[in-house]
N, C-alpha and C positions, 0 to 999 in steps of 0.2 A: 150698250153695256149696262146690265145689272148694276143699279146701286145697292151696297152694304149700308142696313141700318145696325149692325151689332152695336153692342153697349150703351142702347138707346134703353129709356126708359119706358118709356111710353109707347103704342101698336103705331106701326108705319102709317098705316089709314090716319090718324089722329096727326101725326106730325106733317103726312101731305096737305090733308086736308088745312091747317093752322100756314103753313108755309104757302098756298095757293091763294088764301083768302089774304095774308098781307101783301105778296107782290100782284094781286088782281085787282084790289080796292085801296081807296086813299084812306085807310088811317092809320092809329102810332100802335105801334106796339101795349101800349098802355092799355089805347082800346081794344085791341084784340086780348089780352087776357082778360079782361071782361068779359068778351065775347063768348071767348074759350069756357069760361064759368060758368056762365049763363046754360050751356051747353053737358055742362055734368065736368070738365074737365079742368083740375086746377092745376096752372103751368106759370111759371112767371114769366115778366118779358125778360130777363135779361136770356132767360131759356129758349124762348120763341127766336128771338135773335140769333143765338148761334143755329137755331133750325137755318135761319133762314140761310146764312152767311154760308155756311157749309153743306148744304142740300142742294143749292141752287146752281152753281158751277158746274156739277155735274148733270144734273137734268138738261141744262143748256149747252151743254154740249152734245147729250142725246139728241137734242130736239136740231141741231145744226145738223147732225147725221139722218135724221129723220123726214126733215121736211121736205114738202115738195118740190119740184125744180121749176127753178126762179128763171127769170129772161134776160139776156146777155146785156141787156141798155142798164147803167146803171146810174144814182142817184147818190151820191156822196158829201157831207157835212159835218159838220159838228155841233153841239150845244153843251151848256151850260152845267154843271153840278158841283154845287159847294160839300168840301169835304175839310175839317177839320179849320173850318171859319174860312178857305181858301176857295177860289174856284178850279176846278179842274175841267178836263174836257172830253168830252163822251162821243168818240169818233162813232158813225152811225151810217150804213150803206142800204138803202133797199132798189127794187128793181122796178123798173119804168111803169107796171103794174104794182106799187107800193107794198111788194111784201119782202118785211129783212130780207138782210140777205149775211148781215155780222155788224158786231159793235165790238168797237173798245174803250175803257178807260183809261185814261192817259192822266200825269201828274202837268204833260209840258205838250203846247202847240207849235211844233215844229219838223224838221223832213226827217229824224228822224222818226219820232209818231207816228207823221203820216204814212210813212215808207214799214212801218211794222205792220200799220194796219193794211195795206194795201197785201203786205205779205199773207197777212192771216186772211184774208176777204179771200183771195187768190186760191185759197190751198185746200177754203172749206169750198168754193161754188165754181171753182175753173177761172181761163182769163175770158174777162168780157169784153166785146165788140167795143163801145164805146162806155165814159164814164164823164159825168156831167158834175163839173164843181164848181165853187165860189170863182173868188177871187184870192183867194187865196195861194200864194206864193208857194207855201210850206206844199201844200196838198199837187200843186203843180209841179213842184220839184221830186215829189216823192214818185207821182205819177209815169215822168219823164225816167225817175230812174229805173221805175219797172219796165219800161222799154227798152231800154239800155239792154236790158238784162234780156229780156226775150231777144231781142236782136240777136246779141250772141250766144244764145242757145240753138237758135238752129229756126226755130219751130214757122216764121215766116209772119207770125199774126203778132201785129202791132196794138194797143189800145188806141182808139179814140179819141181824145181828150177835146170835150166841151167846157167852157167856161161860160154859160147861160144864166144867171140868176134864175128868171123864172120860172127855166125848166125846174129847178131845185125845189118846187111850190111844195108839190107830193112830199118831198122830205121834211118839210117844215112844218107841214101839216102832222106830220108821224111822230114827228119830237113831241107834239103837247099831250098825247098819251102818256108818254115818259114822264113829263114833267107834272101831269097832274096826279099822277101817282109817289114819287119823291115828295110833293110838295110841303105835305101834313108833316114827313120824315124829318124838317125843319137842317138839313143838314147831315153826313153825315162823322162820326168820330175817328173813323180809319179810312185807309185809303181799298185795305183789303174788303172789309163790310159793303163798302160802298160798291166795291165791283161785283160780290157776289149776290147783293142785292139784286143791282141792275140787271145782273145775269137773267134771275128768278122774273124781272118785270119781263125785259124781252120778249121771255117765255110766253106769260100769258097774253102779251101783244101778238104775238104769231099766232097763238090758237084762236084767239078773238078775227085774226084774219083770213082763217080758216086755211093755215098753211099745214096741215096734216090732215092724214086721210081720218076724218071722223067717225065714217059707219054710223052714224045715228049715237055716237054717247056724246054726256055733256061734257063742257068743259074742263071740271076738275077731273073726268075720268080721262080725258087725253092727256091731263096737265100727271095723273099716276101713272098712264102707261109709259110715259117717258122715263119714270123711275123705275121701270122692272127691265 
C-alpha cells in the first residue's frame, strides 16, 4: 500500500532518504541533523524523529507483504531494549536460513506476549513445521496454545516445538544488528517511538539480507520502493 506523505514539509525523497540513513546506521539524531545540513537540508531532530516514528510502521508493514518466502523451520527469542529507563522485550522470529520472518515489542515477558506474537508471526508467514525456543516457559506455553487451537480447527498440522539452545545461535547472531543500531539511541522515551523505530531497523536488516527482489538497485531504493 501507498504511503501518504500529505502535510509534509519537505519532498518524500529527502524525508526517506533522512529516515533510511537513521534506522541503517548507528547514530543520534543529533547527528543526523548534521548530517542532513551538511547536505543542503535544514531539519531539526525533534523533526527527523517523528519522520522516523511514523514512516516506519508502515513501510514495515509493506516490506512483511513484500518479502520473499521464508522456510517453515523456525527460530524464536527474545532481547533486550530499554525504553523510558526500563527494559522491555523485543520478541524476534526468523527462519532456519536467518531471514525475519516478524518482530514485536512487548512492555511484559509473558504467555500472553508470547501467544500475540505467535499470533501475528502466524497470520503474516503461515503455520510453520517446527519452531525452536529457549527455555523459556512463557514462549512454551504460548506455543502449546497455538496448538490447542489448530487442533481444533480442523486443519491436522501441529507445530513442532524444539527447546534447543544452540539451534537458537542464528537468532542471537541477528539480534546484534539490532542492538548495534539502538545502541548510540542511548534508550528510548516512549514505548510508541521505540516500536516504530525498531519497525524502520527491521526494515533495513531485511534488505541487507537480501529479502526482496532487488533487480540491481541499492539499498535506499528498495528501502523507497517499499514506500510507494
Amino acid at each position: 500500500m501507498a504511503i501518504e506523505f500529505k502535510g509534509v514539509h519537505y519532498p518524500k525523497a529527502v524525508i526517506l532518504h533522512a529516515v533510511f540513513f537513521y534506522v541503517r546506521y548507528a547514530v543520534s539524531y543529533r547527528d543526523l541533523e548534521e548530517i542532513m545540513a551538511e547536505r543542503g537540508v535544514v531539519v531539526d531532530h525533534a523533526t527527523l524523529n517523528r519522520w522516523v516514528v511514523n514512516f516506519s510502521p508502515s513501510i514495515a508493514a509493506n516490506a512483511q507483504a513484500r518479502k520473499r518466502r521464508t522456510a517453515n523451520s523456525w527460530r524464536m527469542d527474545e532481547t533486550y531494549i530499554r525504553v523510558r529507563g526500563k527494559w522491555t522485550y523485543l520478541y524476534r522470529a526468523v527462519d532456519r536460513d536467518g531471514q525475519t520472518l516478524d518482530f514485536m515489542l512487548s512492555e511484559r515477558r509473558d504467555l500472553a506476549a508470547a501467544r500475540r506474537f505467535f499470533k501475528q508471526a502466524i497470520a503474516a508467514n503461515g503455520v510453520p513445521d517446527r519452531v525452536v525456543i529457549d527455555k523459556s516457559g512463557a514462549n512454551l506455553a504460548g506455543l502449546m496454545a497455538v496448538n490447542v487451537i489448530l487442533k481444533f480447527t480442523g486443519t491436522g498440522h501441529l507445530v513442532t516445538i524444539r527447546q534447543v539452545k544452540y539451534l537458537n545461535n542464528i537468532l542471537e547472531q541477528d539480534h546484534r544488528f539490532i542492538k548495534r543500531i539502538t545502541g548510540p539511541m542511548m534508550g528510548f522515551k516512549a514505548f510508541h517511538s521505540a516500536a516504530g523505530t525498531i519497525a524502520g531497523i527491521e526494515v533495513a536488516h531485511m534488505i541487507r539480507k537480501d529479502q526482496f527482489a532487488a533487480n540491481g538497485i541499492t539499498a535506499f531504493q528498495q528501502f523507497a520502493a517499499l514506500a510507494a
